[in-house]
CHARMM internal coordinates of N, CA and C (Angstrom, degrees):
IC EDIT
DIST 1 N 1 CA 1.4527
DIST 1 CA 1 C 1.5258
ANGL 1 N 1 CA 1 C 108.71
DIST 1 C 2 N 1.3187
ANGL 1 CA 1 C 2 N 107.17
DIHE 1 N 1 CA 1 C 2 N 117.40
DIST 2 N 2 CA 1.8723
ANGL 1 C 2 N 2 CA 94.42
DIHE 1 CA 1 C 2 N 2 CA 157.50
DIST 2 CA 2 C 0.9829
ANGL 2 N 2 CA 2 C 114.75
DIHE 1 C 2 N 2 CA 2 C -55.60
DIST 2 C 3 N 1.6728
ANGL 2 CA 2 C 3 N 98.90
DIHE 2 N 2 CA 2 C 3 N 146.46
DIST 3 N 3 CA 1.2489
ANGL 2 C 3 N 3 CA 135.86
DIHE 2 CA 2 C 3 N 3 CA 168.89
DIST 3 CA 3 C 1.5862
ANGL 3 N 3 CA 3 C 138.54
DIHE 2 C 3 N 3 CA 3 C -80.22
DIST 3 C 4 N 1.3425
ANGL 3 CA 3 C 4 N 155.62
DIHE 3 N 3 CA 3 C 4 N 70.83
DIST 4 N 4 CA 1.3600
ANGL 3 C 4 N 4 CA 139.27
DIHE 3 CA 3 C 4 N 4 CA -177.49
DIST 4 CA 4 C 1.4641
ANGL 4 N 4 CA 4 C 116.68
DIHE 3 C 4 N 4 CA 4 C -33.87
DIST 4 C 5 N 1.4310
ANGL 4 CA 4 C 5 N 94.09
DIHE 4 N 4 CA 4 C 5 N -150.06
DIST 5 N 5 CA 1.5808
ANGL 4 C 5 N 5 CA 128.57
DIHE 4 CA 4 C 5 N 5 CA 171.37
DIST 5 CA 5 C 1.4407
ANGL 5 N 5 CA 5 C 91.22
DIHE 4 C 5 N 5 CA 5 C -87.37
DIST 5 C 6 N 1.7810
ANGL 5 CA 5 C 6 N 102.79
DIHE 5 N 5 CA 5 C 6 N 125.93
DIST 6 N 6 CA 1.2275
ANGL 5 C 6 N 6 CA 104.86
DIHE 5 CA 5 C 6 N 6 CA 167.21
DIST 6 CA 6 C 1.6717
ANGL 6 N 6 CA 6 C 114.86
DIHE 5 C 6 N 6 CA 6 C 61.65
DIST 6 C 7 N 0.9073
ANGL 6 CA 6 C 7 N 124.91
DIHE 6 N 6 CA 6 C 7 N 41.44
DIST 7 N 7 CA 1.4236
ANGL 6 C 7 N 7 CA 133.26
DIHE 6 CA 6 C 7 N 7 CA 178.81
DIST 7 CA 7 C 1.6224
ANGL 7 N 7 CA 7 C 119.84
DIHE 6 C 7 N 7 CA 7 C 57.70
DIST 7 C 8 N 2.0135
ANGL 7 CA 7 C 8 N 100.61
DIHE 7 N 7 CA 7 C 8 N -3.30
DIST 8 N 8 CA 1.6019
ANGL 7 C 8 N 8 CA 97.58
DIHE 7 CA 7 C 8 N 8 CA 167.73
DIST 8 CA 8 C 1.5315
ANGL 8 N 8 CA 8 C 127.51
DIHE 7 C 8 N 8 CA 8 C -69.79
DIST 8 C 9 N 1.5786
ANGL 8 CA 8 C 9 N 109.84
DIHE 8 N 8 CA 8 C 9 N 122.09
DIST 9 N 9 CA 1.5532
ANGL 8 C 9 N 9 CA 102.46
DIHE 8 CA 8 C 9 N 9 CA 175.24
DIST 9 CA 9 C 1.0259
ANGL 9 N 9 CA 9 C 121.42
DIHE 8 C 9 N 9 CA 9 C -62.06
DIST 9 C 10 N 1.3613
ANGL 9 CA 9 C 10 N 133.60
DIHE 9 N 9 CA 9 C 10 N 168.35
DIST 10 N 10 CA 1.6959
ANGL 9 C 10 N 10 CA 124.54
DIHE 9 CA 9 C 10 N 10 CA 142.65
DIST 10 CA 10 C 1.0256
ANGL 10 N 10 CA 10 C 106.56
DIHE 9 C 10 N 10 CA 10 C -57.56
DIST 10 C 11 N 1.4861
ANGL 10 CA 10 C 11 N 165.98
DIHE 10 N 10 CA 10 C 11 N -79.00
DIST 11 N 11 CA 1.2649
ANGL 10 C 11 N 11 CA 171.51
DIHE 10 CA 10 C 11 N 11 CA -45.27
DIST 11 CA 11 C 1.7046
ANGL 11 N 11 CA 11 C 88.12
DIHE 10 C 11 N 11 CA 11 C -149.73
DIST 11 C 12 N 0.9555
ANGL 11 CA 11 C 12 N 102.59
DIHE 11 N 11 CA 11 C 12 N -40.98
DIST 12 N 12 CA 1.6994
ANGL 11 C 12 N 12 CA 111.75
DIHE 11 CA 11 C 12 N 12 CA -173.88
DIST 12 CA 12 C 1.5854
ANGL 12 N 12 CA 12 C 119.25
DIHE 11 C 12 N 12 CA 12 C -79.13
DIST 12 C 13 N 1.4676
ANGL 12 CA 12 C 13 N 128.47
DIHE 12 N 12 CA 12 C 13 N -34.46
DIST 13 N 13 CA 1.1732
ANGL 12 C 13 N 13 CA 151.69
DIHE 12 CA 12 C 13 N 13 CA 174.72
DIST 13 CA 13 C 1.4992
ANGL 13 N 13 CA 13 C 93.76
DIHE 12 C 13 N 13 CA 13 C -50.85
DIST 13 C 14 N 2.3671
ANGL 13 CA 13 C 14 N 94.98
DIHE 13 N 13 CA 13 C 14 N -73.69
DIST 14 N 14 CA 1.9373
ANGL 13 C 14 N 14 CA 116.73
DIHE 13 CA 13 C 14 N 14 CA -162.66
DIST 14 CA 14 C 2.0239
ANGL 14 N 14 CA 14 C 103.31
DIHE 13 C 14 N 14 CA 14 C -40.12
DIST 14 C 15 N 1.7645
ANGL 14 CA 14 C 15 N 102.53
DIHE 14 N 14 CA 14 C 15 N -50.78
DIST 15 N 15 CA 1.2396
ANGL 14 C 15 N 15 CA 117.00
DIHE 14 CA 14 C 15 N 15 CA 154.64
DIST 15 CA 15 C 1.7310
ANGL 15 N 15 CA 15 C 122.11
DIHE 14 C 15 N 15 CA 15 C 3.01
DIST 15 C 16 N 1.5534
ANGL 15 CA 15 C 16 N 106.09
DIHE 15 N 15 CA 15 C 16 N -99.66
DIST 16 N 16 CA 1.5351
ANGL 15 C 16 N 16 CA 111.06
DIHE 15 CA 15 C 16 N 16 CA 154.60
DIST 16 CA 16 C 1.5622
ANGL 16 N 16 CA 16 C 128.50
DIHE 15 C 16 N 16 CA 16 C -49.52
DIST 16 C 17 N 1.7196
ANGL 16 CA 16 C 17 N 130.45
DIHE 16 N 16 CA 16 C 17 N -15.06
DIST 17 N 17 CA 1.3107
ANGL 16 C 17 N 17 CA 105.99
DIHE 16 CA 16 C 17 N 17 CA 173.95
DIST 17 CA 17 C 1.6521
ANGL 17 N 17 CA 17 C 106.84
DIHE 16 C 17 N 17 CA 17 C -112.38
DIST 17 C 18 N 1.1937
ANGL 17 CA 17 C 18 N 106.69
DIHE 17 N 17 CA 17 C 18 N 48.97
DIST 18 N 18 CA 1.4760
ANGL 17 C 18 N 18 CA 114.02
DIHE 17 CA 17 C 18 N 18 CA -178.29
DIST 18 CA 18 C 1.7470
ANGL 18 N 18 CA 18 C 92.45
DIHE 17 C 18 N 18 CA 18 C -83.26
DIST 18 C 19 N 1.3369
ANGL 18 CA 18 C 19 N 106.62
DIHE 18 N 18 CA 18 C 19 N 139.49
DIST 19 N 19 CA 1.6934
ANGL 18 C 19 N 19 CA 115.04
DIHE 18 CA 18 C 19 N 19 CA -150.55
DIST 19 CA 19 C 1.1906
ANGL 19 N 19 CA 19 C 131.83
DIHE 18 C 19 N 19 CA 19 C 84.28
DIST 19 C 20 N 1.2948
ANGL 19 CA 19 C 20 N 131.37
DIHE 19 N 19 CA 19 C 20 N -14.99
DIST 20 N 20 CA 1.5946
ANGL 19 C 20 N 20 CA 121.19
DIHE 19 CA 19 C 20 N 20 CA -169.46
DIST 20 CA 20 C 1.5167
ANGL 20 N 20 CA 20 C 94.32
DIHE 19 C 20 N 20 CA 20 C -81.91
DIST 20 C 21 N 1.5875
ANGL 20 CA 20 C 21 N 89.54
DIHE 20 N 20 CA 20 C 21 N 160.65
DIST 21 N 21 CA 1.3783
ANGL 20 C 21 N 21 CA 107.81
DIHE 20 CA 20 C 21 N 21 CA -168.05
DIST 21 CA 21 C 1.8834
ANGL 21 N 21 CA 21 C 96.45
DIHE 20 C 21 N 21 CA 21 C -105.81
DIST 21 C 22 N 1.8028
ANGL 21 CA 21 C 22 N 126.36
DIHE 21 N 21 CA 21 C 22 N 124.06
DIST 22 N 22 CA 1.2077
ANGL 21 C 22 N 22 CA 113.91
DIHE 21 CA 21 C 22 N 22 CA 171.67
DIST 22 CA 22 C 1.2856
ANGL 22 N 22 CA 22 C 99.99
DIHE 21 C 22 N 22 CA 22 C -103.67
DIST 22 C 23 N 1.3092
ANGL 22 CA 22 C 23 N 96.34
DIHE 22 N 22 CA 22 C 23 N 167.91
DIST 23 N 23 CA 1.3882
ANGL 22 C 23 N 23 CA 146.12
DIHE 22 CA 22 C 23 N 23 CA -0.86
DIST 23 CA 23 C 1.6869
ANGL 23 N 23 CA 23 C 105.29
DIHE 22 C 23 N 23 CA 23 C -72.19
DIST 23 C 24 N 1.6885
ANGL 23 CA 23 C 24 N 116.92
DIHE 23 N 23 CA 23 C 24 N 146.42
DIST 24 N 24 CA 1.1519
ANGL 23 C 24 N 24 CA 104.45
DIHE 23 CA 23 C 24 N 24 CA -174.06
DIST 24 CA 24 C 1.3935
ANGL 24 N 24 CA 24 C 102.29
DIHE 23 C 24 N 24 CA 24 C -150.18
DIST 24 C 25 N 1.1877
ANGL 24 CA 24 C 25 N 112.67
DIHE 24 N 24 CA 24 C 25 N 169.29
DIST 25 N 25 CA 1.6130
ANGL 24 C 25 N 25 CA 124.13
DIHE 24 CA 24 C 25 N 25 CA -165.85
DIST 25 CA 25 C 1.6657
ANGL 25 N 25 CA 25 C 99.73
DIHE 24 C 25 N 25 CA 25 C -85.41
DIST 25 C 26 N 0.7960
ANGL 25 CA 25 C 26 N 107.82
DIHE 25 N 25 CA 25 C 26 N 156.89
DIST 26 N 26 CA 2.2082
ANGL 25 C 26 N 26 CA 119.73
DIHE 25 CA 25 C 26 N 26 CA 164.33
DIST 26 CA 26 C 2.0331
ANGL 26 N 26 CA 26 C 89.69
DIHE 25 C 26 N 26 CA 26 C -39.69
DIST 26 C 27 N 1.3740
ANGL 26 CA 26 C 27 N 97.82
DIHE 26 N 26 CA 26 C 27 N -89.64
DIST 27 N 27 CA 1.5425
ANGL 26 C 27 N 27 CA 112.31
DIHE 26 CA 26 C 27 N 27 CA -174.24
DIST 27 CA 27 C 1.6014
ANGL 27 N 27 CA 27 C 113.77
DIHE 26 C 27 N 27 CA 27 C -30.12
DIST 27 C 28 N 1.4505
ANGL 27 CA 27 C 28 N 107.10
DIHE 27 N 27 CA 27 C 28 N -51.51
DIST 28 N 28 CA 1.6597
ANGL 27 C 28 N 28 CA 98.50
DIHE 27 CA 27 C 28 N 28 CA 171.39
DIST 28 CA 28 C 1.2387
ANGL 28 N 28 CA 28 C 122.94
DIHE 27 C 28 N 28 CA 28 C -53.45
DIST 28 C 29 N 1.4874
ANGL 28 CA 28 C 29 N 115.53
DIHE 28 N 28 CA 28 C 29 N -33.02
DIST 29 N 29 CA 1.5405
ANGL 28 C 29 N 29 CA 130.39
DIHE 28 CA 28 C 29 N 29 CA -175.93
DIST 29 CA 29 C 1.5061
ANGL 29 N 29 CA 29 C 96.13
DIHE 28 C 29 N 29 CA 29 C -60.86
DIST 29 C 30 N 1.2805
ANGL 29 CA 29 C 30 N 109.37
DIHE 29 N 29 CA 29 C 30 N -67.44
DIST 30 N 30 CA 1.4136
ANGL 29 C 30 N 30 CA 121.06
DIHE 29 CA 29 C 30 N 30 CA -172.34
DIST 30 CA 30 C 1.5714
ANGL 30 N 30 CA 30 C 120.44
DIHE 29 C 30 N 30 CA 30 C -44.17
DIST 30 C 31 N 1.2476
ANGL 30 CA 30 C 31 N 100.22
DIHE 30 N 30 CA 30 C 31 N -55.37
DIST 31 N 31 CA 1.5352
ANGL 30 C 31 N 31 CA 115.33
DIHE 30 CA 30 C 31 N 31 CA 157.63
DIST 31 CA 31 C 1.9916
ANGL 31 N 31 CA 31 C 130.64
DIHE 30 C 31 N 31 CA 31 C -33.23
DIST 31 C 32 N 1.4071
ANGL 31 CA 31 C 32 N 99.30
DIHE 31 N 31 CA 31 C 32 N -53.47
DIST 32 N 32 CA 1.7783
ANGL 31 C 32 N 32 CA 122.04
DIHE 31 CA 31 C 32 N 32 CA 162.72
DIST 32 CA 32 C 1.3307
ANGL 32 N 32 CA 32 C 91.26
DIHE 31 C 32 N 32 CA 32 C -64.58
DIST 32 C 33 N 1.2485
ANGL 32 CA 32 C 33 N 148.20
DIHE 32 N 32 CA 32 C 33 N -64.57
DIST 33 N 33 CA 1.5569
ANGL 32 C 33 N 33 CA 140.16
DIHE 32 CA 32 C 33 N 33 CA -119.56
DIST 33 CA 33 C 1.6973
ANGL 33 N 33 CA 33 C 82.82
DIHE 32 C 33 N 33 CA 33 C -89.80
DIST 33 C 34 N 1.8198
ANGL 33 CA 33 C 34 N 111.87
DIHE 33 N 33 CA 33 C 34 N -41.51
DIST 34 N 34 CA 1.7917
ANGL 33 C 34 N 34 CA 91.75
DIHE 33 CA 33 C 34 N 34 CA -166.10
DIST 34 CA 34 C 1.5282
ANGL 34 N 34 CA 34 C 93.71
DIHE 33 C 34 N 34 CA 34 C -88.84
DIST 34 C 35 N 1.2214
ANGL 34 CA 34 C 35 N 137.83
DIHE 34 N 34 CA 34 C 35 N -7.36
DIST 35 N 35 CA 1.0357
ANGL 34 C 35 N 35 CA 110.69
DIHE 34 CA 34 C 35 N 35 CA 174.53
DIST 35 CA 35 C 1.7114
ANGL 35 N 35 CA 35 C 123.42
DIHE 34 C 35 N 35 CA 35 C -80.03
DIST 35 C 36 N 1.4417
ANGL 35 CA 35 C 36 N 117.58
DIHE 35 N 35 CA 35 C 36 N -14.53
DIST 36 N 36 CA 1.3611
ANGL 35 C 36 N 36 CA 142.14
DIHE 35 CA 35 C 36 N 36 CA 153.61
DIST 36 CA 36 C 1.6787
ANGL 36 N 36 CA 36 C 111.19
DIHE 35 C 36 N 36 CA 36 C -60.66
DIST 36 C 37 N 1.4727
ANGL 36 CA 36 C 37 N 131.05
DIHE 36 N 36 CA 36 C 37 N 15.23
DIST 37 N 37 CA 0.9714
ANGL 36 C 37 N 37 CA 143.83
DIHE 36 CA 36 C 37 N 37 CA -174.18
DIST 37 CA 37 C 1.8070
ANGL 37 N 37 CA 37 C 94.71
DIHE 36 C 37 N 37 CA 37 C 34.80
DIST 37 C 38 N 1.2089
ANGL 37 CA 37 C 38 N 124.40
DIHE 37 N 37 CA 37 C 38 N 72.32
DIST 38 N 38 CA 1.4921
ANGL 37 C 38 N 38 CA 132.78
DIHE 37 CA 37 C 38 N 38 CA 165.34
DIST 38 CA 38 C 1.6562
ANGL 38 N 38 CA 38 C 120.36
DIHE 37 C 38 N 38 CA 38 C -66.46
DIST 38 C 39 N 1.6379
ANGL 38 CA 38 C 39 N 124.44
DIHE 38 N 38 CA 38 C 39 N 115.25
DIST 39 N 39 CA 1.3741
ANGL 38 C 39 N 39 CA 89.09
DIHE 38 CA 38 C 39 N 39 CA 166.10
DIST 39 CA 39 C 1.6066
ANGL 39 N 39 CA 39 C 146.11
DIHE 38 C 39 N 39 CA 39 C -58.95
DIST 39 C 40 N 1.2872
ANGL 39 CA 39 C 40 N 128.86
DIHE 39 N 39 CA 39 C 40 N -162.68
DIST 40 N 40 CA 1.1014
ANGL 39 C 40 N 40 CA 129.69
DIHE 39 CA 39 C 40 N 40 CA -178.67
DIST 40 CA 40 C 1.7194
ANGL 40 N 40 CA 40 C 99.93
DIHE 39 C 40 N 40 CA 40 C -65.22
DIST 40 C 41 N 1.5719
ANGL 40 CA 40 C 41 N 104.32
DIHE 40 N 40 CA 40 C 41 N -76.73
DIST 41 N 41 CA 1.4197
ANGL 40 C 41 N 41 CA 100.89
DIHE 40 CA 40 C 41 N 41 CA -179.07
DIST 41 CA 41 C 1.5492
ANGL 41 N 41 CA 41 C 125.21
DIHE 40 C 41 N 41 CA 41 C -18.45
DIST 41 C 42 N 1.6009
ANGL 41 CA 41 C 42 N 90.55
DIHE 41 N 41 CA 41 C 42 N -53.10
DIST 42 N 42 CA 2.2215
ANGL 41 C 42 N 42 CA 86.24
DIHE 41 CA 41 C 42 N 42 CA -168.73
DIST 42 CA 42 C 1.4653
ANGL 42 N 42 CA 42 C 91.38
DIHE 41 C 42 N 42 CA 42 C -57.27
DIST 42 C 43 N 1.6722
ANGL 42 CA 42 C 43 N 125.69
DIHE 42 N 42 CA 42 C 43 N -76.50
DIST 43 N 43 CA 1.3001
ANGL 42 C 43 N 43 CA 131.39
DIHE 42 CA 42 C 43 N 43 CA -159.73
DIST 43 CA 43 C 1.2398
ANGL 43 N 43 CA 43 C 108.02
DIHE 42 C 43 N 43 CA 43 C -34.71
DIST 43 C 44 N 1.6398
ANGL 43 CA 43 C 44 N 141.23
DIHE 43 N 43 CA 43 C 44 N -31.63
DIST 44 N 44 CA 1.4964
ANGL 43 C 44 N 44 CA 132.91
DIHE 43 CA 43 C 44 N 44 CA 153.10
DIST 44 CA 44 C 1.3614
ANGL 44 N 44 CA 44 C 140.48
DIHE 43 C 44 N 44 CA 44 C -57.72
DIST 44 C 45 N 1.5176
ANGL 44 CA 44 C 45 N 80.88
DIHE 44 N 44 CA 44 C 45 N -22.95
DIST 45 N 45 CA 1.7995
ANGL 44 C 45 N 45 CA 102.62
DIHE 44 CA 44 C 45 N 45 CA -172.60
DIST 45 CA 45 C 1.9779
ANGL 45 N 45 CA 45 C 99.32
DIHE 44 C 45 N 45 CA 45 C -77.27
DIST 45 C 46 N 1.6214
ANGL 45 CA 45 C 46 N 106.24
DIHE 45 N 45 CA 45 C 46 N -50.98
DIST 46 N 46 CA 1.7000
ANGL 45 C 46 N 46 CA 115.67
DIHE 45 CA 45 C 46 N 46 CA 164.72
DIST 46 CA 46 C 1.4220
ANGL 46 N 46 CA 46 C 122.46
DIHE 45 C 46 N 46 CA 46 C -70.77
DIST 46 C 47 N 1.0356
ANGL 46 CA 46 C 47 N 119.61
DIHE 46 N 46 CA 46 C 47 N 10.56
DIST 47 N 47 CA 2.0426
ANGL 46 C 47 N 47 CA 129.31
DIHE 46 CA 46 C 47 N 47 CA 177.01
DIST 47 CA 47 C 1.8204
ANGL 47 N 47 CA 47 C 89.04
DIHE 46 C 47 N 47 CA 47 C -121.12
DIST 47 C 48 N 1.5495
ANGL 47 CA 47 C 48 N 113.58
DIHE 47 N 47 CA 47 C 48 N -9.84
DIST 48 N 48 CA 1.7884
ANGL 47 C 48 N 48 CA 102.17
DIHE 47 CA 47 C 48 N 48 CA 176.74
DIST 48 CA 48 C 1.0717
ANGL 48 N 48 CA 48 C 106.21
DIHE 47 C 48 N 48 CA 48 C -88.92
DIST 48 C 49 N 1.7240
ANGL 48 CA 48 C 49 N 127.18
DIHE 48 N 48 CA 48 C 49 N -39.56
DIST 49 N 49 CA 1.3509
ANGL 48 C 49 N 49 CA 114.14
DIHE 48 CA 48 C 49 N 49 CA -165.58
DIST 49 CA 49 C 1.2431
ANGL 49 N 49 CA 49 C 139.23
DIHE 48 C 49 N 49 CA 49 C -57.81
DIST 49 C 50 N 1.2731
ANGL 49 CA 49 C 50 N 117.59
DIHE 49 N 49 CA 49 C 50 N 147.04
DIST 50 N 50 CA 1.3337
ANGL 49 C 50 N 50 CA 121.72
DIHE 49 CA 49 C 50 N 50 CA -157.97
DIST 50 CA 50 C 1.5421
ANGL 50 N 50 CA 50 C 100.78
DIHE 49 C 50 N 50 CA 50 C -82.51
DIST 50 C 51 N 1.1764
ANGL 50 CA 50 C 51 N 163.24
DIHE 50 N 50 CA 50 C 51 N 49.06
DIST 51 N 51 CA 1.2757
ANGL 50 C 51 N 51 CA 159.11
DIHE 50 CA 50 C 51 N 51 CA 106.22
DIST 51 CA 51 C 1.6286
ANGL 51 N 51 CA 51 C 110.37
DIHE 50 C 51 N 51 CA 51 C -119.97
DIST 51 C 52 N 1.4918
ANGL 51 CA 51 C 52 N 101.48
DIHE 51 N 51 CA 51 C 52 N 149.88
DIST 52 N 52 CA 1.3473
ANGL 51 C 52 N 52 CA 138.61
DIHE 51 CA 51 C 52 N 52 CA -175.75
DIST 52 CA 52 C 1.7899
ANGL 52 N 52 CA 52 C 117.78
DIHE 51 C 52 N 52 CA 52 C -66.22
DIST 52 C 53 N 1.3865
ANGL 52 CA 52 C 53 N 100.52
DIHE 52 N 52 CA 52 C 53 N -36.28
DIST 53 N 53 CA 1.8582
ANGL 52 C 53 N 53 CA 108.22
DIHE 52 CA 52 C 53 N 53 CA -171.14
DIST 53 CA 53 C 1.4928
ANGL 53 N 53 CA 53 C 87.75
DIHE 52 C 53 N 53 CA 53 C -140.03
DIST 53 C 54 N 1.5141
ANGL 53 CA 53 C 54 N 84.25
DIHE 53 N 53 CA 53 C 54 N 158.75
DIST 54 N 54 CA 1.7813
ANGL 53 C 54 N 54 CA 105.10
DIHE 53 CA 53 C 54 N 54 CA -179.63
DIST 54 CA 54 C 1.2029
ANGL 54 N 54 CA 54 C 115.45
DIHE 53 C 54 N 54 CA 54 C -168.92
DIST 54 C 55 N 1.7929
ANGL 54 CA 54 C 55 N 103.43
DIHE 54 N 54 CA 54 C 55 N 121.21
DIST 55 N 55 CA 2.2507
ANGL 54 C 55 N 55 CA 100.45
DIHE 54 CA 54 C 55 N 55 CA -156.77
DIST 55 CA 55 C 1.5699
ANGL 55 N 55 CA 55 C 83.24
DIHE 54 C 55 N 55 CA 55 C -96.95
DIST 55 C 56 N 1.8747
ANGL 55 CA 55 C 56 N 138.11
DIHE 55 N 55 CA 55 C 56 N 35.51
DIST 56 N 56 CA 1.6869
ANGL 55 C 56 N 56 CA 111.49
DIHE 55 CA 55 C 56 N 56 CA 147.32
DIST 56 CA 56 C 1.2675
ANGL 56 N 56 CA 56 C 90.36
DIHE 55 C 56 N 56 CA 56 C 175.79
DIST 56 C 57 N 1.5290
ANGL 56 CA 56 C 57 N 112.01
DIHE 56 N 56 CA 56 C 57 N 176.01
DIST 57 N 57 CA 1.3685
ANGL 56 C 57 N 57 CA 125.06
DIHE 56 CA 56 C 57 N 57 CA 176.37
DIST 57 CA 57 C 1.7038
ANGL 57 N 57 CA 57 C 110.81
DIHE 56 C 57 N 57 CA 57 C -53.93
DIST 57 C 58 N 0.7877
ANGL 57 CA 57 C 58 N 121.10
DIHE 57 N 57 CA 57 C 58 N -38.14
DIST 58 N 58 CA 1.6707
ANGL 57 C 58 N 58 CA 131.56
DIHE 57 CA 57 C 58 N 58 CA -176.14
DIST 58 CA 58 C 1.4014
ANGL 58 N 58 CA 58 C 101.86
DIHE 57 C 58 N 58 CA 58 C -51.27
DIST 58 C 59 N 1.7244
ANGL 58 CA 58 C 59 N 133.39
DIHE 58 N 58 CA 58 C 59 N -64.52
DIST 59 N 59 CA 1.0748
ANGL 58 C 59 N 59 CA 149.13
DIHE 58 CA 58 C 59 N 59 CA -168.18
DIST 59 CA 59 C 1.7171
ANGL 59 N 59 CA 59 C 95.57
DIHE 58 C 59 N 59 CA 59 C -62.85
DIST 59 C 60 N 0.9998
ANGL 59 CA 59 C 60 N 116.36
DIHE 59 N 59 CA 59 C 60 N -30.53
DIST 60 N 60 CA 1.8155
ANGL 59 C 60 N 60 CA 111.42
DIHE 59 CA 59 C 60 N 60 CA -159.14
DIST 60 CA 60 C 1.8293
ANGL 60 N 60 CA 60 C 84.78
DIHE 59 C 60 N 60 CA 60 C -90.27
DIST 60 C 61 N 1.1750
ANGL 60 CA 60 C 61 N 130.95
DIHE 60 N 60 CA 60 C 61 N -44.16
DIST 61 N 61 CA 1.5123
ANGL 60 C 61 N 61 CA 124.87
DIHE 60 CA 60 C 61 N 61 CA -164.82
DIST 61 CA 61 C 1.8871
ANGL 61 N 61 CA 61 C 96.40
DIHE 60 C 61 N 61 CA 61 C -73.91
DIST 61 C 62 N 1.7775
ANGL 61 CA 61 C 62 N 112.65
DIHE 61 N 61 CA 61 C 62 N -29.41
DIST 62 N 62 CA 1.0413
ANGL 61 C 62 N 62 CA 106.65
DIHE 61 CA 61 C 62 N 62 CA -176.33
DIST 62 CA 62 C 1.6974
ANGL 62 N 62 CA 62 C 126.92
DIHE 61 C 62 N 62 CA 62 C -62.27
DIST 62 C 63 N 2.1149
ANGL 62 CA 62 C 63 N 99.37
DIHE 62 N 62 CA 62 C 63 N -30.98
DIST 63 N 63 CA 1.2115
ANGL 62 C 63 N 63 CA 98.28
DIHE 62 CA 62 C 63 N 63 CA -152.22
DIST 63 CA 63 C 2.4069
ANGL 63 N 63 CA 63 C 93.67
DIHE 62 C 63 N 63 CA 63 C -85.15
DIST 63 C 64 N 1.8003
ANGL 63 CA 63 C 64 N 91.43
DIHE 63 N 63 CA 63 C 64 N -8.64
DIST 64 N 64 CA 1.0558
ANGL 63 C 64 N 64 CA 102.64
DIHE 63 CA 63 C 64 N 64 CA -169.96
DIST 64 CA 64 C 1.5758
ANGL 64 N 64 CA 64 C 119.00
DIHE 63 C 64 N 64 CA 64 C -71.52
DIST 64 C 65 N 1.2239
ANGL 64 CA 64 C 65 N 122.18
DIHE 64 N 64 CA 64 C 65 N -35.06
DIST 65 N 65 CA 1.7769
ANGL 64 C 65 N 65 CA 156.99
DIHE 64 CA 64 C 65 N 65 CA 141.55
DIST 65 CA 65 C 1.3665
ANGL 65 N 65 CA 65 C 106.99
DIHE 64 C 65 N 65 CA 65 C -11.14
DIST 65 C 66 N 1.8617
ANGL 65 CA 65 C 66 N 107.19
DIHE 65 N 65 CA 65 C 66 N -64.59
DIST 66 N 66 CA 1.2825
ANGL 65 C 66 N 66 CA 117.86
DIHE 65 CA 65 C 66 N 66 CA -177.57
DIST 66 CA 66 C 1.6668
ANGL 66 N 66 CA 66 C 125.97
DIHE 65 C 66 N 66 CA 66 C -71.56
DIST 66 C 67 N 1.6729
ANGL 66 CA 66 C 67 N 103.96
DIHE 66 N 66 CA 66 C 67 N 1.42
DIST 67 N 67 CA 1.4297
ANGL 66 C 67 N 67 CA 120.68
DIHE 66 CA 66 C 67 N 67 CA -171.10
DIST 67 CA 67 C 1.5604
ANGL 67 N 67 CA 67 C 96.95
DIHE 66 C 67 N 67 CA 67 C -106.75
DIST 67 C 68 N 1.4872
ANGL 67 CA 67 C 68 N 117.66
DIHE 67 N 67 CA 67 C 68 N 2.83
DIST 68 N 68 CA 1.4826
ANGL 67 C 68 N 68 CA 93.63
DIHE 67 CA 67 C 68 N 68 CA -169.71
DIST 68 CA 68 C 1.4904
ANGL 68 N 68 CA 68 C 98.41
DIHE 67 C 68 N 68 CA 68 C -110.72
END
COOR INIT
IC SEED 1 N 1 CA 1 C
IC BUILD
């Protein structure tokens, strides 16, 4: 299995934002992820990424890629 930051996968992150609606803000993400009962780790890992908006899952694993 790939690995993230800190042993978070991508697969594990997409995981918690199953439902969000794109294009979507950081906070909306964040918002899906705790309502997906997300742990702490992911919800830090989505308050790290380096951009603000994101029109799909692709863009969120992309901006996540550039964090590792």
């Amino acid at each position: 299995m790939t690995q993230g930051l800190g042993g978070r996968s991508p697969a594990n992150v997409q995981k918690f934002l199953k439902g969000a609606d794109y294009p979507a803000s950081k906070a909306e993400l964040l918002n899906t992820a705790k309502n997906n009962h997300a742990p702490q780790e992911v919800l830090k890992t989505l308050e790290d990424l380096p951009a603000d908006q994101f029109g799909g899952p692709q863009q969120v694993m992309k901006a996540y890629g550039r964090m590792a």
